[in-house]
Every structure is written in C-alpha cells, then in structure tokens.
C-alpha positions in Angstrom: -4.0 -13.4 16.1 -3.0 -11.2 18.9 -1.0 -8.2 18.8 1.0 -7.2 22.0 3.2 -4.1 23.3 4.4 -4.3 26.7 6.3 -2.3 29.4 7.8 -3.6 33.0 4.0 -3.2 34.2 1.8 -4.0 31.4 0.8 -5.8 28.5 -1.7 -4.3 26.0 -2.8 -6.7 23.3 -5.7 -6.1 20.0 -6.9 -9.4 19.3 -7.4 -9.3 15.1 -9.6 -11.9 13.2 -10.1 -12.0 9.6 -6.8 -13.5 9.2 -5.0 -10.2 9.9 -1.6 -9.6 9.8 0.2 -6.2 10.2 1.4 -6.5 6.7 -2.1 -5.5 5.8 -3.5 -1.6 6.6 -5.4 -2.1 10.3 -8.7 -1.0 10.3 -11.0 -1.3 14.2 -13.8 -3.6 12.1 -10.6 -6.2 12.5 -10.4 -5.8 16.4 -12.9 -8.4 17.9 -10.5 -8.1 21.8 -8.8 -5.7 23.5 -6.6 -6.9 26.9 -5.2 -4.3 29.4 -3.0 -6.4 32.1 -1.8 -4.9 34.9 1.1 -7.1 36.4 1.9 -5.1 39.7 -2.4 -6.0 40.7 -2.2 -9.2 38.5 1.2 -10.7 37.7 -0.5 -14.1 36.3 -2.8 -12.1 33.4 -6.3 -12.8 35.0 -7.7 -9.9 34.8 -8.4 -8.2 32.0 -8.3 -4.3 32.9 -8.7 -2.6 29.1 -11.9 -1.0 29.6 -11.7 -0.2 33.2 -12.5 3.8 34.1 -9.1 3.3 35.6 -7.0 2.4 33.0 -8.5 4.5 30.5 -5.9 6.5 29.9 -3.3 4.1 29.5 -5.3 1.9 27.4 -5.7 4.4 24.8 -2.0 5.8 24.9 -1.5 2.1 23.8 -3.7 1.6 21.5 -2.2 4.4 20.0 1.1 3.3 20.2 -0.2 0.3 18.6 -1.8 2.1 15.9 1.9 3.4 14.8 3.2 0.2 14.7 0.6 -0.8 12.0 0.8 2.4 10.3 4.8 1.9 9.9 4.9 -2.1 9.8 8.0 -2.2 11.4 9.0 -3.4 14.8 10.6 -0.5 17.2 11.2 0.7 20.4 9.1 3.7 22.0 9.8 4.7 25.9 10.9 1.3 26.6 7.6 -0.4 24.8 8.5 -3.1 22.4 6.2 -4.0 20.1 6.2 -7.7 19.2 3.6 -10.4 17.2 2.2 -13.5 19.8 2.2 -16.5 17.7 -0.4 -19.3 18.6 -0.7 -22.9 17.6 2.6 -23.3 15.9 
C-alpha cells in the first residue's frame, strides 16, 4: 500500500508492505519504497527523485511530515500538503 502527501510540485509517497495500514504504529522495517516526484522536471511520475543529493532535503521534510500523519492517524492539512491514502486494486 502506498502512502502519499503532495504539494502543487510534488508527490512524496512510502510504499508499506506487511499489510500496513496507518491505523497500526509505523515503524521504517514496514517501508520497502520511497518515491520523490518532481512534476515541474517530470509532470508524468517517471522519475523517481527520493534519494537524489538534490532532493534530499525535501525528501526528508516529507518523510517527516509523513511521520506525523502516522503518529496522529488523522488526515490534515500542513502548508498546503494534504495527506491522503492511494488505493490499488479495488
């Protein structure tokens, strides 16, 4: 299951296995993915920028901001970034 937050220019997302969801407590041993898009370089989500040198910054200001969201289990809004589930194979 993928977990996403987003602003106008990107979309960070931790891919979870085990069955995770974030009514459980998040732990990294559950991350297997992380994806950094850019969509100003990369509007179409083909390259995945999360561990560039570039983006290093902003990757881990997200992860963090995706860290709260687990920690409170509860959807909200931070400096525009909604955080948000991605459902697949429904």
């Amino acid at each position: 299951m993928g977990y996403s937050i987003r602003t106008e220019l990107y979309r960070f997302v931790l891919w979870a296995n085990n069955g995770f969801t974030s009514k459980e407590p998040f732990t990294n041993d559950r991350v297997y993915a992380k994806e950094l898009d850019d969509y100003k370089k990369d509007p179409l989500e083909t390259i995945n920028v999360a561990d560039d040198t570039h983006y290093a910054s902003l990757s881990k200001e997200m992860y963090d901001k995706m860290l709260a969201f687990f920690k409170n289990r509860k959807c909200y809004r931070d400096k525009g970034i909604i955080f948000y589930q991605l459902l697949f194979g429904l």
